[in-house]
C-alpha positions in Angstrom: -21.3 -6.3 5.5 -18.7 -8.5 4.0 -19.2 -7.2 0.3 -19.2 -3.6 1.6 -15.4 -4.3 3.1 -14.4 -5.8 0.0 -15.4 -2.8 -2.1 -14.0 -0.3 -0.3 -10.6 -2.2 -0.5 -10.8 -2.8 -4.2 -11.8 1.0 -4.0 -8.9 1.8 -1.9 -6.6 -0.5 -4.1 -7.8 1.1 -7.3 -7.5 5.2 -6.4 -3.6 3.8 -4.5 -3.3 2.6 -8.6 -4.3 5.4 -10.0 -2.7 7.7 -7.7 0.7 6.3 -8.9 0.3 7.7 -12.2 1.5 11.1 -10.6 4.8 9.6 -9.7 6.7 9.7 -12.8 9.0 12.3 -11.3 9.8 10.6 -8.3 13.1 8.8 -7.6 13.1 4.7 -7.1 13.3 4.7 -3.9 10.1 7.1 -3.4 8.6 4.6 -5.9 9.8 1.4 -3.9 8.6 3.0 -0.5 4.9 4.0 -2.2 4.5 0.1 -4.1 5.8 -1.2 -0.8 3.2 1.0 1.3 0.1 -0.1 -1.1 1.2 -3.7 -1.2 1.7 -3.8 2.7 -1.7 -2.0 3.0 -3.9 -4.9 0.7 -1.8 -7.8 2.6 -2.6 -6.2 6.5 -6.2 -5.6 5.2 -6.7 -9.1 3.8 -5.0 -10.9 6.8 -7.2 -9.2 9.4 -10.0 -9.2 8.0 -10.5 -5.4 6.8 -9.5 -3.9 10.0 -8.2 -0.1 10.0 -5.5 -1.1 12.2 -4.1 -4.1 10.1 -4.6 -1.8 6.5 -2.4 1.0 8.1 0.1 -0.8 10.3 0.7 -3.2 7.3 1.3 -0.2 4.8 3.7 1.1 7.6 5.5 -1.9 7.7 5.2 -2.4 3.7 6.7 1.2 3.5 9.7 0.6 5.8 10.6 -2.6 3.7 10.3 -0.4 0.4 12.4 1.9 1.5 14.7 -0.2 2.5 14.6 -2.0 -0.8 15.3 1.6 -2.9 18.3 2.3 -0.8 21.2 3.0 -2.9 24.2 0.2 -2.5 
């Protein structure tokens, strides 16, 4: 059961990386708030364990800090 978590997170992880490729014509803070929203999802999923909760309330959270982090000074 383990190993079938872990693969669908590398999965996950792997299409979020891919997926970026598309973003070239985005703006940095659209690219801040996407890295931030993939990074927060891997670190919620590996702290809890794989839950659905922790994946998506950690790429919330990852998002909101991205964002906040591509905000013009």
């Amino acid at each position: 059961m383990k190993s079938i978590k872990r693969n669908t997170v590398v999965t996950m992880v792997l299409a979020g990386l891919l997926g970026l490729g598309g973003c070239a014509d985005m703006s940095t803070r659209d690219k801040d708030t996407a890295i931030g929203a993939g990074v927060g999802a891997v670190g919620g999923a590996i702290l809890t364990g794989g839950s659905a909760i922790g994946t998506v309330g950690g790429a919330a959270v990852g998002g909101l800090i991205g964002n906040q982090v591509g905000k013009p000074k």
